[in-house]
PLY file of the C-alpha trace (Angstrom):
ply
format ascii 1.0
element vertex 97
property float x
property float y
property float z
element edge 96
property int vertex1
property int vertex2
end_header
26.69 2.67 -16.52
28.33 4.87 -13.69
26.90 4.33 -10.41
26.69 8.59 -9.92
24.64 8.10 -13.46
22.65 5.74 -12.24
21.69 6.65 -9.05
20.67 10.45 -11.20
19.17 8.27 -13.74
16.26 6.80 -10.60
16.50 9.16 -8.38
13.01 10.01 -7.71
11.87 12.02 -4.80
8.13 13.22 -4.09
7.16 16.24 -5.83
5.03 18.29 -3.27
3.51 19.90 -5.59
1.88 16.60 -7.27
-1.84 17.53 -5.92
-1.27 20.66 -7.55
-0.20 19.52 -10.81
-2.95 16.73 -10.84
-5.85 19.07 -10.46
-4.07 21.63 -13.08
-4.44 19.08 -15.63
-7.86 18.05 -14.39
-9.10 21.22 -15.37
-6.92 22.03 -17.92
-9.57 21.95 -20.88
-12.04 23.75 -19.29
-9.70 26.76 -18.12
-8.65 27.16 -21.48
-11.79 28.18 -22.68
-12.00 30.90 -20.27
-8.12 31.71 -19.45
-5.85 30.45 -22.66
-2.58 31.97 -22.25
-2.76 33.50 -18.92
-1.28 32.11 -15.80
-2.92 30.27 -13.16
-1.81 30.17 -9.49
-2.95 27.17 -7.85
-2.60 26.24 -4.04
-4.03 23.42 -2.24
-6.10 22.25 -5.29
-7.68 25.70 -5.50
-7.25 28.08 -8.10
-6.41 31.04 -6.55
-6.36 33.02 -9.95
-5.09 33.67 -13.34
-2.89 36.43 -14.07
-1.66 38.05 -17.81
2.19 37.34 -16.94
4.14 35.25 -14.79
5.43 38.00 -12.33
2.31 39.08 -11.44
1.33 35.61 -10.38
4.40 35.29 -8.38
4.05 38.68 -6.96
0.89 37.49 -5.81
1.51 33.96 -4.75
4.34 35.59 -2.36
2.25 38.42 -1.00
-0.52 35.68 -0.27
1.64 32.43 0.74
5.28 33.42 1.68
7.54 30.94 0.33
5.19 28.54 -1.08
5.07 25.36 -1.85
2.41 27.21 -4.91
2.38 26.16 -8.42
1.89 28.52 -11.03
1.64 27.40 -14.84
0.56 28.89 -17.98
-2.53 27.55 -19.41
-1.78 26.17 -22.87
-3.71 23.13 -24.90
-0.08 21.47 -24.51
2.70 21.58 -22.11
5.72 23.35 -23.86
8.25 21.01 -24.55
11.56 20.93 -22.16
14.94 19.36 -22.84
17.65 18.65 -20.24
20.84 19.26 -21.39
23.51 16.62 -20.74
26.30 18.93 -19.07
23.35 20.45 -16.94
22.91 16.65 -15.24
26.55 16.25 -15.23
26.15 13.26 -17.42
28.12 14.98 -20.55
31.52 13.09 -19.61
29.97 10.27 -17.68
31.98 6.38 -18.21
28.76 3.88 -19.47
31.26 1.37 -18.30
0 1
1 2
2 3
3 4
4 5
5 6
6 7
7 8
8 9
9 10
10 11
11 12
12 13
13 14
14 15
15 16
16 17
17 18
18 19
19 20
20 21
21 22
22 23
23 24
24 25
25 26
26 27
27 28
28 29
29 30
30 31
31 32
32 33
33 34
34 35
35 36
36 37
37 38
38 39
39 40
40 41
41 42
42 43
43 44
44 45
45 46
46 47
47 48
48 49
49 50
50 51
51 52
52 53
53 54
54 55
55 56
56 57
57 58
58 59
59 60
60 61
61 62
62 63
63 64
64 65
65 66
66 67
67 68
68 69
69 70
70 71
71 72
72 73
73 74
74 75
75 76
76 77
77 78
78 79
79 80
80 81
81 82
82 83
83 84
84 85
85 86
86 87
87 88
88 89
89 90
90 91
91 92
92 93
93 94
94 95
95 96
């Protein structure tokens, strides 16, 4: 494998949003009793809200925190799957040698 391909391939940085994320999924099953579908803004472990669409949670999330860091996800019983195509990482003509 390339060195570029591997150094992509473990590159692994801290996500600041991790506390965020964590306590989304902590409390995952109990918002979606209450908010399936919608869109939660979360800051600081707090939920700030839950909104119909994603704009207005952005909209919101802007007006309230500037730039951010803010994490805003839809609530759904699963996370929708996500694929990575290989010519988005580069790694589309990449030598395994």
């Amino acid at each position: 494998m390339s060195p570029v391909l591997t150094s992509l391939l473990t590159m692994s940085s801290p996500n600041p949003l991790d506390p965020e994320l964590a306590y989304f999924n902590d409390h995952r099953a109990e918002w979606l009793s209450h908010y399936a579908g919608k869109f939660a803004l979360i800051k600081d472990e707090t939920l700030v809200g839950t909104f119909t669409a994603f704009n207005e949670a952005y909209a919101a999330a802007v007006e309230k925190f500037g730039k951010g860091p803010f994490l805003i996800r839809q609530i759904l019983a699963r996370d929708p799957e996500q694929s990575t195509p290989a010519l988005f990482v580069g790694a589309l003509f990449a030598n395994p040698s």
